[in-house]
C-alpha atoms as an extended CHARMM CRD file, in Angstrom:
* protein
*
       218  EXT
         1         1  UNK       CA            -26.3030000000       -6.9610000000       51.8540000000  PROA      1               0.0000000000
         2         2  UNK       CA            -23.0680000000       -5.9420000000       50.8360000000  PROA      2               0.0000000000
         3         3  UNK       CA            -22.6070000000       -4.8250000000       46.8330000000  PROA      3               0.0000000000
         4         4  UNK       CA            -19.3870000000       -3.2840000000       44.9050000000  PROA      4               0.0000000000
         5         5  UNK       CA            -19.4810000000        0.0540000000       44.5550000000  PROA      5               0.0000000000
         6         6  UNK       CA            -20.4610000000        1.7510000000       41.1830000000  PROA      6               0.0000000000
         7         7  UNK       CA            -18.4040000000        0.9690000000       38.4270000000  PROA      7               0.0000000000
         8         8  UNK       CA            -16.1920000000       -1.5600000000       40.5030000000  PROA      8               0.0000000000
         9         9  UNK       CA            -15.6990000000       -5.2800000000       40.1700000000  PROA      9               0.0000000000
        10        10  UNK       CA            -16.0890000000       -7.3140000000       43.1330000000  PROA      10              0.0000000000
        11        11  UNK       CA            -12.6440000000       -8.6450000000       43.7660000000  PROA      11              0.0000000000
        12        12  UNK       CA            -11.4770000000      -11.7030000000       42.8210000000  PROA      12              0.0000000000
        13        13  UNK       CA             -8.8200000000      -13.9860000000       45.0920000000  PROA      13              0.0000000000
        14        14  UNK       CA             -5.5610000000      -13.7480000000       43.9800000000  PROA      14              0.0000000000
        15        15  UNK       CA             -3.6230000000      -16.3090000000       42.5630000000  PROA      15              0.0000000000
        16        16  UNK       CA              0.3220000000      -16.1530000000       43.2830000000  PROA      16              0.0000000000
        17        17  UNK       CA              2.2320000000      -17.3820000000       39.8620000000  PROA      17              0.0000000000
        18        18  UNK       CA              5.7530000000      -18.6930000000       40.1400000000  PROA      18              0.0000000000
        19        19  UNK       CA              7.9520000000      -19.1930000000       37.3850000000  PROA      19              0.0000000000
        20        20  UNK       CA             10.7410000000      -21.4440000000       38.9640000000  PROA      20              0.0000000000
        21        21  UNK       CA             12.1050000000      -23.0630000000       35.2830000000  PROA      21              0.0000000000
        22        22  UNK       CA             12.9330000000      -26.5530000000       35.0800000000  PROA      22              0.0000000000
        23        23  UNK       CA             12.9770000000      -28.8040000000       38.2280000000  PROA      23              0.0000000000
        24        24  UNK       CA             13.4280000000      -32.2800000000       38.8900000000  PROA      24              0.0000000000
        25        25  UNK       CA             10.4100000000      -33.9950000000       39.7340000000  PROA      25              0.0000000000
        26        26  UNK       CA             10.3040000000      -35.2150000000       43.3630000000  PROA      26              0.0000000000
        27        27  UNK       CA             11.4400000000      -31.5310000000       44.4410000000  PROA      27              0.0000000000
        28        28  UNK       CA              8.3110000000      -30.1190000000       42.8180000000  PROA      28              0.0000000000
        29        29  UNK       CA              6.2690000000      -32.6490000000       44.2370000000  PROA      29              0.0000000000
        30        30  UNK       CA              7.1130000000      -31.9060000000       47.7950000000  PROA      30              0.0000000000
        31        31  UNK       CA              7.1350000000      -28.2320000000       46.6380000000  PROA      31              0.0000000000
        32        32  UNK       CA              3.2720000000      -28.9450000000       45.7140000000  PROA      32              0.0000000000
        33        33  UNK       CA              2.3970000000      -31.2560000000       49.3270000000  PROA      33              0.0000000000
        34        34  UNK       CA              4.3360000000      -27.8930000000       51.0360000000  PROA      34              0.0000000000
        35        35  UNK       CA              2.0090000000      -25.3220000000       49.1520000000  PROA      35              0.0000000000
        36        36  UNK       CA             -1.3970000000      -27.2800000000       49.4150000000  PROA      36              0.0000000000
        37        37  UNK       CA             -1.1930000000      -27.8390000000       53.4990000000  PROA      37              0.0000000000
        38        38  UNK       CA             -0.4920000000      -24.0250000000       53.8300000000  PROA      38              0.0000000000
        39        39  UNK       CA             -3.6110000000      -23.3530000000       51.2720000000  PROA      39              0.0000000000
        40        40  UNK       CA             -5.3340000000      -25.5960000000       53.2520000000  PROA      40              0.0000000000
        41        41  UNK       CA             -4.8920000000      -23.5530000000       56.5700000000  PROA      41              0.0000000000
        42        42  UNK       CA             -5.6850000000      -20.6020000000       54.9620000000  PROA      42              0.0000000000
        43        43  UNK       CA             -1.7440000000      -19.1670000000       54.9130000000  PROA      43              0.0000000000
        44        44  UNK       CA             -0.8350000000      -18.1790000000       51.2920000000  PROA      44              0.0000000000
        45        45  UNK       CA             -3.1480000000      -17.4240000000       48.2160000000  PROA      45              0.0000000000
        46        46  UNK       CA             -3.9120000000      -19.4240000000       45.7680000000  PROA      46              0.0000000000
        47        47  UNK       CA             -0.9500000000      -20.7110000000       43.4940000000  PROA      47              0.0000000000
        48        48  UNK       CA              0.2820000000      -21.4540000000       40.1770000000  PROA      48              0.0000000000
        49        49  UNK       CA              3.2690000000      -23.2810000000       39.4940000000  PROA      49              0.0000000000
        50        50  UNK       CA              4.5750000000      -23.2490000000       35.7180000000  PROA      50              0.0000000000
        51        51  UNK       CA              8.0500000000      -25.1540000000       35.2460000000  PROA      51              0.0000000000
        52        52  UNK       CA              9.4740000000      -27.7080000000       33.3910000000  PROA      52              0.0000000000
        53        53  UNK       CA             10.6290000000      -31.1820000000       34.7430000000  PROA      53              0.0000000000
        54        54  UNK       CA             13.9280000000      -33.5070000000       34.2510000000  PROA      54              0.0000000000
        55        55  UNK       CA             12.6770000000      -36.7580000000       32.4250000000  PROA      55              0.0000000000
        56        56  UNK       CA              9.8920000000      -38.7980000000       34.3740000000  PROA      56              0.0000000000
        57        57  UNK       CA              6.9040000000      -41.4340000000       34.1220000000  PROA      57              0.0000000000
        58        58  UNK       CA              4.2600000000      -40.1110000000       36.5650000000  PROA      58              0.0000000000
        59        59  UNK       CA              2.2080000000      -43.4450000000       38.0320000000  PROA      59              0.0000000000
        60        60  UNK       CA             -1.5670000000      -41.6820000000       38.4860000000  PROA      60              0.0000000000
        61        61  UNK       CA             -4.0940000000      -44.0030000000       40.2470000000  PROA      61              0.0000000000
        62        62  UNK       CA             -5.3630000000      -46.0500000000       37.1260000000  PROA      62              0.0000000000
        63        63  UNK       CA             -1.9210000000      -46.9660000000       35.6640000000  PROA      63              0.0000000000
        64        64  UNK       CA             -1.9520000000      -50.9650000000       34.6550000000  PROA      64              0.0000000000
        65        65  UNK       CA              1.5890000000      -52.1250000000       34.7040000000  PROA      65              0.0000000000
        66        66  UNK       CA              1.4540000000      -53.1720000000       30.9680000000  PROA      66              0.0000000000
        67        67  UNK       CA              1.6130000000      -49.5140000000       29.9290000000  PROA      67              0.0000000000
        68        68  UNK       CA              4.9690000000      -49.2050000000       31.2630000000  PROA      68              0.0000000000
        69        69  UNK       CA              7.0860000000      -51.0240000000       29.1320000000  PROA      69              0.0000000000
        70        70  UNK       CA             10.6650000000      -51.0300000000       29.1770000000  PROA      70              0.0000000000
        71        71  UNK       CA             10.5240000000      -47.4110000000       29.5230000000  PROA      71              0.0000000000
        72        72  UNK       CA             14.0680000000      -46.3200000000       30.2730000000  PROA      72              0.0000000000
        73        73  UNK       CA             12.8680000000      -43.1290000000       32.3820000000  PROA      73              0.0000000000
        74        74  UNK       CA             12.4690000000      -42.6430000000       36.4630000000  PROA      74              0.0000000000
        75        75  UNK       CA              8.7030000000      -43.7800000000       37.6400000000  PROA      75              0.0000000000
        76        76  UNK       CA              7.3700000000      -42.0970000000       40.0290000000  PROA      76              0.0000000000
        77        77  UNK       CA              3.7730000000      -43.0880000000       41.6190000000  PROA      77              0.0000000000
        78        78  UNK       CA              1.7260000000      -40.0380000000       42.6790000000  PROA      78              0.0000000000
        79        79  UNK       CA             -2.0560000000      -39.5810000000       43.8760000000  PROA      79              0.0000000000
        80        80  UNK       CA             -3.3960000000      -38.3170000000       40.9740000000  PROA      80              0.0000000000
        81        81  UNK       CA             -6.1580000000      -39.1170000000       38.8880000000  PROA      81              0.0000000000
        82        82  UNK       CA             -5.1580000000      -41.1410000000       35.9560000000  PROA      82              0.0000000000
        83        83  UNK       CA             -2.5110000000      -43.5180000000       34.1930000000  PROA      83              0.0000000000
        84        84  UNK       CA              0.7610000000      -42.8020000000       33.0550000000  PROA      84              0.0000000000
        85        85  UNK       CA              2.6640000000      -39.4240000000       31.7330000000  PROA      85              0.0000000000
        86        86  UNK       CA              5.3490000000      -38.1880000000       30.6890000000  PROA      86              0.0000000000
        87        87  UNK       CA              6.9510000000      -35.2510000000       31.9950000000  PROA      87              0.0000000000
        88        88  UNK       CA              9.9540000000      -33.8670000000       30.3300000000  PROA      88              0.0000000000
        89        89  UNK       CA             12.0250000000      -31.0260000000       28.5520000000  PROA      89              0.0000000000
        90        90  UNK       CA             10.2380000000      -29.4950000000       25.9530000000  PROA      90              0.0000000000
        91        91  UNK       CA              6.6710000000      -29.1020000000       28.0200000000  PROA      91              0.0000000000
        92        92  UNK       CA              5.2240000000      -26.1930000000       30.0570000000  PROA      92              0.0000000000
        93        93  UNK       CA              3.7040000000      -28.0020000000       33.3430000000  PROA      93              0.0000000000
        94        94  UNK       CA              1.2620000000      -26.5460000000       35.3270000000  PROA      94              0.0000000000
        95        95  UNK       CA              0.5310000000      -26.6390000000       38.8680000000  PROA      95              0.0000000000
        96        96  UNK       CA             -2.8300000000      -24.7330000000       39.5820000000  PROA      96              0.0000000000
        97        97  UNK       CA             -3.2410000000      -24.9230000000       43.8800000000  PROA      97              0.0000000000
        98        98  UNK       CA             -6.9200000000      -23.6270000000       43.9350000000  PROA      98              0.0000000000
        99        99  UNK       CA             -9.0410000000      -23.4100000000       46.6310000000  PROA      99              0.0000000000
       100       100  UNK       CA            -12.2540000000      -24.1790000000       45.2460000000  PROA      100             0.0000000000
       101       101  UNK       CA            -15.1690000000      -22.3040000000       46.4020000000  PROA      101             0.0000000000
       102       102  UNK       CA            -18.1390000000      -24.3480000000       47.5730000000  PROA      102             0.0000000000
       103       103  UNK       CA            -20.1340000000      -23.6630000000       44.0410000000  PROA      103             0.0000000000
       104       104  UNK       CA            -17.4310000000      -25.1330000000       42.5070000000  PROA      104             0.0000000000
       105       105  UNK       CA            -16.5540000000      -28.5470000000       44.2910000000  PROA      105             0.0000000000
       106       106  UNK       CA            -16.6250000000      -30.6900000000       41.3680000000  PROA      106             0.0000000000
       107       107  UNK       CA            -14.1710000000      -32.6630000000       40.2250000000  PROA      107             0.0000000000
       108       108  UNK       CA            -15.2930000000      -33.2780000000       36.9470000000  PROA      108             0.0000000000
       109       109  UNK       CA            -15.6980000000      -29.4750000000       36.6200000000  PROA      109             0.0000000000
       110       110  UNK       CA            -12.6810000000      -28.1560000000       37.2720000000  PROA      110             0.0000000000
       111       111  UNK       CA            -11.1600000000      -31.2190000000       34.8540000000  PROA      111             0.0000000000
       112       112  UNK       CA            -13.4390000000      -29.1810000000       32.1690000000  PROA      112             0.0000000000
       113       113  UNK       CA            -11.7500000000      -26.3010000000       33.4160000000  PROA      113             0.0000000000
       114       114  UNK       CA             -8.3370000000      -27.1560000000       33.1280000000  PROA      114             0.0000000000
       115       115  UNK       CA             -9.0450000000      -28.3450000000       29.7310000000  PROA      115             0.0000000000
       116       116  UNK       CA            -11.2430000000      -24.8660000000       28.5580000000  PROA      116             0.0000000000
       117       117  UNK       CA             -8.2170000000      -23.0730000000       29.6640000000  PROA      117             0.0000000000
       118       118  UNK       CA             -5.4340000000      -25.2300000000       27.5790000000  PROA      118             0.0000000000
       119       119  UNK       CA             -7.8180000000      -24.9430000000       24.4850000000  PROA      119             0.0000000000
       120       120  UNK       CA             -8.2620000000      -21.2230000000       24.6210000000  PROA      120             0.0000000000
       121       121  UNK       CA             -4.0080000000      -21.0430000000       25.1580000000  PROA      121             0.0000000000
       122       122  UNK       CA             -3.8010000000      -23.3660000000       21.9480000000  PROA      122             0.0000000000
       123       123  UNK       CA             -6.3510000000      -21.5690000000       19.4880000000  PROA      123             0.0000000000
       124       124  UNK       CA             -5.1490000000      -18.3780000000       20.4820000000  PROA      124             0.0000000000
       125       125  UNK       CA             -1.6620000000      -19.2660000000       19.0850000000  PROA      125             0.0000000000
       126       126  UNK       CA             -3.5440000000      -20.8450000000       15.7190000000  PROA      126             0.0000000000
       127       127  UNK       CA             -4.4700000000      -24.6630000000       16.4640000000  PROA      127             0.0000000000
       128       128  UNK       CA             -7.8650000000      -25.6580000000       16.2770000000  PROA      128             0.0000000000
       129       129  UNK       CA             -7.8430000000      -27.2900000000       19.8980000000  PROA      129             0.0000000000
       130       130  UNK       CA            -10.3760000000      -29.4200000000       21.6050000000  PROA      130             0.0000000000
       131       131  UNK       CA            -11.8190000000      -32.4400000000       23.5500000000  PROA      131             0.0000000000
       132       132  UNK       CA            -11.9270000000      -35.6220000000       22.4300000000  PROA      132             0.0000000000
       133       133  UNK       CA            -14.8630000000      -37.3490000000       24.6100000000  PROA      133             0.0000000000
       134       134  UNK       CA            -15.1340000000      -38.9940000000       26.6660000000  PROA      134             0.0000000000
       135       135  UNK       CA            -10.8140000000      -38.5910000000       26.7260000000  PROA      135             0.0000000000
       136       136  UNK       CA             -8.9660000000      -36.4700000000       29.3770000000  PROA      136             0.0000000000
       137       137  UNK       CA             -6.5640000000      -33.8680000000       27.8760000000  PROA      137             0.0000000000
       138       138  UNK       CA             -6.4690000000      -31.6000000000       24.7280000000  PROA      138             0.0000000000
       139       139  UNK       CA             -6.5400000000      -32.4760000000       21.0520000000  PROA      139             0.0000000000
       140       140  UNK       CA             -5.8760000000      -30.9560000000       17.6450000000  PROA      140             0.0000000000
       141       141  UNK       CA             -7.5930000000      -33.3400000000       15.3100000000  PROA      141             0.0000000000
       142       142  UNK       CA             -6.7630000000      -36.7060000000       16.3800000000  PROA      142             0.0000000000
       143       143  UNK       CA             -3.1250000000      -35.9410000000       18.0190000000  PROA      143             0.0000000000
       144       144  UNK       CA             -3.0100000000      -35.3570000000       21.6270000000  PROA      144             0.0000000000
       145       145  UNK       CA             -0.6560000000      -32.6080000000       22.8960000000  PROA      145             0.0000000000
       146       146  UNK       CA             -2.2170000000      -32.0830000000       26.5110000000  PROA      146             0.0000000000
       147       147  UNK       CA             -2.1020000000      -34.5040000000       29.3250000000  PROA      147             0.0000000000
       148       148  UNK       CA             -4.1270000000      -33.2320000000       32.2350000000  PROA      148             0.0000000000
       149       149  UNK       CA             -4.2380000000      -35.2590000000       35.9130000000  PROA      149             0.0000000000
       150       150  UNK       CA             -5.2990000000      -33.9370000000       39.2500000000  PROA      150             0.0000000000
       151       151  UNK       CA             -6.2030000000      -34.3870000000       42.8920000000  PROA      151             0.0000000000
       152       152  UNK       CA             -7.7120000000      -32.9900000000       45.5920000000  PROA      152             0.0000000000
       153       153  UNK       CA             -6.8930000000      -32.1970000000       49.1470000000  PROA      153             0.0000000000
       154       154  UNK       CA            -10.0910000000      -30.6560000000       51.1600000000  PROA      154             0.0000000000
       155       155  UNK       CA            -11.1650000000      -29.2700000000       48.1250000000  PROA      155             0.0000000000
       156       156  UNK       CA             -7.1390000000      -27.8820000000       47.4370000000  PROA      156             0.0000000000
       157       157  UNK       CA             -6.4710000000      -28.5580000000       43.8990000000  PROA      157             0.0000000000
       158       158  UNK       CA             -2.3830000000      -30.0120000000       42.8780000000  PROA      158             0.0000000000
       159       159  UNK       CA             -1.2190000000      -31.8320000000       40.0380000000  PROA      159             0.0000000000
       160       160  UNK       CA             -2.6360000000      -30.4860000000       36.4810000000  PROA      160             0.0000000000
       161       161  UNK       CA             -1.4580000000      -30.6570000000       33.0680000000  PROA      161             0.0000000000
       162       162  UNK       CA              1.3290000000      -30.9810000000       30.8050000000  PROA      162             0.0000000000
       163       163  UNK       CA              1.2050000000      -29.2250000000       27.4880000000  PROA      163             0.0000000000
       164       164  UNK       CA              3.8460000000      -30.4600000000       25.1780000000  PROA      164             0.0000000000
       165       165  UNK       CA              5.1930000000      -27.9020000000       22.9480000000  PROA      165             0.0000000000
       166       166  UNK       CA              8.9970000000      -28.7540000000       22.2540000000  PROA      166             0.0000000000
       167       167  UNK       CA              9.1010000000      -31.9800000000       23.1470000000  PROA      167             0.0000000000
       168       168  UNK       CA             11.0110000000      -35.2670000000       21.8790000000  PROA      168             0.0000000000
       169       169  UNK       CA              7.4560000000      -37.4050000000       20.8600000000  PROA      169             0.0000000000
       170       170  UNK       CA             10.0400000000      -40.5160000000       20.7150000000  PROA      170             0.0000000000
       171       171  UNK       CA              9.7120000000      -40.8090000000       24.3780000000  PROA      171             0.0000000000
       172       172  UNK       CA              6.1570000000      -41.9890000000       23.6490000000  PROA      172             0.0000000000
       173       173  UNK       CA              7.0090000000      -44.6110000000       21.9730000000  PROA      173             0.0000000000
       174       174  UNK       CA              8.3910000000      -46.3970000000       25.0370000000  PROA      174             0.0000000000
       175       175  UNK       CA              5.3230000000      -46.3670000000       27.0410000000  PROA      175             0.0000000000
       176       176  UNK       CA              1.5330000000      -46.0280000000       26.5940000000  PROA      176             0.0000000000
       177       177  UNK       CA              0.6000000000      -42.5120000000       27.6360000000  PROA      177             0.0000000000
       178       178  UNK       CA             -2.5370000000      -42.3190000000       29.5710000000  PROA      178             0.0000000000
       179       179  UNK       CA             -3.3170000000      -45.8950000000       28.4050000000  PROA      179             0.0000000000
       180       180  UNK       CA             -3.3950000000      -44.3580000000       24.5730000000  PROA      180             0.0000000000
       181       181  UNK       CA             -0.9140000000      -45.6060000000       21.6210000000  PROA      181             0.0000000000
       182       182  UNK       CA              2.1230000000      -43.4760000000       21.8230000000  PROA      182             0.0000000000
       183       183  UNK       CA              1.4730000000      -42.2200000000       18.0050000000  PROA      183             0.0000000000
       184       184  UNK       CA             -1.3560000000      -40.5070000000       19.3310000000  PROA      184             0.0000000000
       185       185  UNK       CA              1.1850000000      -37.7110000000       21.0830000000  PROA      185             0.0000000000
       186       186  UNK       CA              2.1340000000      -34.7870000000       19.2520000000  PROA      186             0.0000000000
       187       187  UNK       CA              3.5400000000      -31.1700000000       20.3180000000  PROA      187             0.0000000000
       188       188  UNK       CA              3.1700000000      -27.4620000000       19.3010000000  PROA      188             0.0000000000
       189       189  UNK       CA              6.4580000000      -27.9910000000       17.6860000000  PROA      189             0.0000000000
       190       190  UNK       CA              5.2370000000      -30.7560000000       15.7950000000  PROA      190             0.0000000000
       191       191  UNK       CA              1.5780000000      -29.1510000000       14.2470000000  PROA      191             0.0000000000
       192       192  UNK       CA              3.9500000000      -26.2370000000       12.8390000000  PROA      192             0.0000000000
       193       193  UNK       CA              4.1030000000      -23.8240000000       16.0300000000  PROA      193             0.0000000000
       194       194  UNK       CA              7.0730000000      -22.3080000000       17.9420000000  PROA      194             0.0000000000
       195       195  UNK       CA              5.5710000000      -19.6580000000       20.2810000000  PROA      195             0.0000000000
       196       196  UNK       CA              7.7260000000      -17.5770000000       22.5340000000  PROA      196             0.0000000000
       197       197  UNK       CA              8.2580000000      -19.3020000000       26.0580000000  PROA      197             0.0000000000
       198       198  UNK       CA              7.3870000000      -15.9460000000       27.8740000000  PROA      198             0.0000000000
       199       199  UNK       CA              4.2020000000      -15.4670000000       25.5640000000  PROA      199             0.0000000000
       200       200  UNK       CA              3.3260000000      -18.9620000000       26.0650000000  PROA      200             0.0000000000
       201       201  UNK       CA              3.8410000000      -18.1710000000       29.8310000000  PROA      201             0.0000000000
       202       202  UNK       CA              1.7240000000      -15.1660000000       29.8070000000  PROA      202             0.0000000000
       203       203  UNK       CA             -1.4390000000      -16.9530000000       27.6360000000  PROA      203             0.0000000000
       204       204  UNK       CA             -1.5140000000      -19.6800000000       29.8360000000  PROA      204             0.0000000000
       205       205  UNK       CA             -1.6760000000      -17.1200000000       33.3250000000  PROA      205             0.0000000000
       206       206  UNK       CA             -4.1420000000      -15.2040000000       31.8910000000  PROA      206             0.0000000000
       207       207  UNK       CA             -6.5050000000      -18.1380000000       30.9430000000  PROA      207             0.0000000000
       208       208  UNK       CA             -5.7340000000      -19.6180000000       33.9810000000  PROA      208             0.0000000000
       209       209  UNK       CA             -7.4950000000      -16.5420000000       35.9880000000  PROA      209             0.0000000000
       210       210  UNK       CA            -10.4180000000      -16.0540000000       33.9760000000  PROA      210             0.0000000000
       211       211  UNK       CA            -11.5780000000      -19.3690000000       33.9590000000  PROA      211             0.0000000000
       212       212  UNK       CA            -11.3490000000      -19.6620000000       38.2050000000  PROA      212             0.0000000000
       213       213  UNK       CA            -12.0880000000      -16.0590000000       38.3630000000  PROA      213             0.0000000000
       214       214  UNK       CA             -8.3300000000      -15.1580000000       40.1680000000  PROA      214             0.0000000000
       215       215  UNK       CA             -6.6460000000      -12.4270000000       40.0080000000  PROA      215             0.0000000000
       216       216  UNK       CA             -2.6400000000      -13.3520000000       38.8380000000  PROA      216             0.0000000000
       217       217  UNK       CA             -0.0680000000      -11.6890000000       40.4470000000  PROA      217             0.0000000000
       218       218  UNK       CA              3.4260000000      -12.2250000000       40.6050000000  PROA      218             0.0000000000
């Protein structure tokens, strides 16, 4: 049986973060299909994309045309779980590429996950985050300000969340986000909150590798 030695923590696998800033959507897209074959083989470590995206409607799996609208922005139809988001200046977008481990194949789970992690981010800056069952995505009170959509690829995690913290909430208005009323949507900005990008940055990576037991390196 093989054990740590005394006074050592088993290690954990790493988990690459990149920090590429603001990207047009269908770039980071292939970006993401690139990254998840070569987890999938076993070529890179686990990743963690954090950017920002050019305007765009993201179609997810259970969109109904009717919550489109006469939104003015780019649509883009993806694989992922769920209806239709925004993505946009103003929002840190995340990109966890996990391997899960066999203990932790759920889907469900790691939804949980994703959410635990964006909750911990929020309360540590001074919102009292949480879920709103049986809702995807994070909540202070009854506004929304966390929109959180994945898929899987042999058990490779892409897609994730969207955490709005700067952004123009008008958008909203011009679409039904996730199938929800757009008044629902607020922002960091919004609920009285103007954290520091890189501190924002660093809350998220560090939630990020407790909760899937990583190791972050840059």
């Amino acid at each position: 049986m093989n054990r740590s030695a005394p006074g050592k923590l088993a290690s954990r696998p790493r988990l690459q973060v990149k920090t590429p800033g603001r990207m047009p959507y269908l770039p980071a897209l292939r970006l993401q299909h690139e990254l998840v074959e070569l987890r999938i083989q076993d070529r890179i470590d686990d990743q963690l994309l954090l950017l920002e995206h050019d305007p765009v409607l993201t179609v997810g799996r259970g969109a109904e045309v009717s919550e489109l609208a006469s939104s003015p922005f780019p649509k883009v139809e993806i694989e992922r779980g769920g209806a239709v988001t925004y993505h946009g200046p103003g929002q840190l977008v995340g990109y966890p590429i996990l391997k899960l481990p066999p203990d932790r194949r759920d889907l469900h789970r790691y939804l949980r996950g994703l959410e635990s992690v964006l909750i911990r981010v929020v309360r540590e800056l001074g919102l009292p985050a949480g879920r709103r069952a049986p809702l995807t995505g994070v909540w202070v009170g009854d506004r929304k300000i966390a929109s959180i959509g994945v898929a899987v690829r042999r058990w490779v995690t892409y897609h994730g969340f969207a955490l709005n913290v700067e952004t123009d909430l008008s958008v909203y208005r011009t679409f039904r986000p996730c199938g929800l009323p757009g008044e629902v949507m607020s922002s960091l900005s919004e609920l009285g909150l103007s954290p520091d990008p890189l501190e924002l940055i660093e809350l998220v990576v560090r939630a990020v590798a407790e909760e899937f037991e990583r190791e972050a390196t840059r």
